[in-house]
Phi, psi and omega in degrees: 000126170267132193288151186287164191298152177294058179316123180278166163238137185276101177299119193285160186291126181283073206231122181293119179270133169223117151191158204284350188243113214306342225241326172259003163277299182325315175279337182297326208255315189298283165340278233279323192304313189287346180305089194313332198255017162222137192251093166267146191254331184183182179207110164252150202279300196279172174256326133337274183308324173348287175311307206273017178255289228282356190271307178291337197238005161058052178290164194263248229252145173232134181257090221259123126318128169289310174269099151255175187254161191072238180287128190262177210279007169259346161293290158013274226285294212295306245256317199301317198265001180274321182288310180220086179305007177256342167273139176235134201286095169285133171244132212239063172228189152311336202257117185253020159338087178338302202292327199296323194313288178324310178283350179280274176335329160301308182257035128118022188267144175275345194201159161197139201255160160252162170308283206305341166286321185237176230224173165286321178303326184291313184278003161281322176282296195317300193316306177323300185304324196243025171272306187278005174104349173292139180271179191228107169213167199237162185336283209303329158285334179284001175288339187265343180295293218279345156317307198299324193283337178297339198267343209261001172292296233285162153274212165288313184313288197319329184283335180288332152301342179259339185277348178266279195307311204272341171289342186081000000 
């Protein structure tokens, strides 16, 4: 008789859901609930609670909204890693703003998803992926990553000449 194959156990991921809006949190919570490899500690509207929720429940990973009210979620993000530089911030939102991509990644977020790109299975390997130290980005930041870097070629004139041509 050959002995059954060995399983490893996995520790599922501890992950603080944050966005101001109830209705995506409920489904980010909903996604998220059947997932073996995921742990929710919670789901908060603000950025305030963000902190004192990551503080208290040390989630492995936050799952960060850019836009909140009060402290927004690149401040979050930057105070939640100044405290505890082992939690890491994925960041989940709408906004495919260059500058904002930049200022998330700038205070310490490992990744950024946009909502309309990914699904639940993608965000479960993101989460995985930036839990093992990997970065994360879905098409549309890295489309904005790569504005930025192009504009950042540019002088001031040209842009202000490419910013007339692109108003028409």
């Amino acid at each position: 008789m050959t002995p059954e194959p060995h399983s490893r156990t996995v520790k599922p991921l501890r992950v603080l859901i944050v966005d101001d809006h109830p209705l995506m949190r409920a489904g980010l919570e909903k996604a998220l609930a059947g997932e073996p490899l995921v742990q929710l500690v919670n789901a908060v509207g603000d950025g305030e609670s963000a902190l004192s929720e990551a503080e208290r429940s040390a989630p492995d990973v936050v799952l960060m909204d850019v836009n909140l009210p009060g402290v927004d979620g690149v401040q979050a993000t930057r105070r939640m890693r100044e405290k505890n530089p082992n939690i890491v911030v994925l960041a989940l939102t709408m906004h495919d703003e260059p500058h904002l991509v930049q200022a998330m990644l700038d205070a310490g977020a490992q990744g950024y998803l946009l909502k309309t790109e990914v699904g639940p299975a993608e965000l479960v390997s993101a989460l995985e992926q930036v839990s093992r130290g990997e970065r994360v980005a879905s098409p549309g930041a890295q489309r904005a990553l790569r504005q930025r870097e192009a504009a950042a070629v540019l002088s001031r004139r040209e842009r202000e000449v490419l910013a007339l041509v692109a108003d028409g």
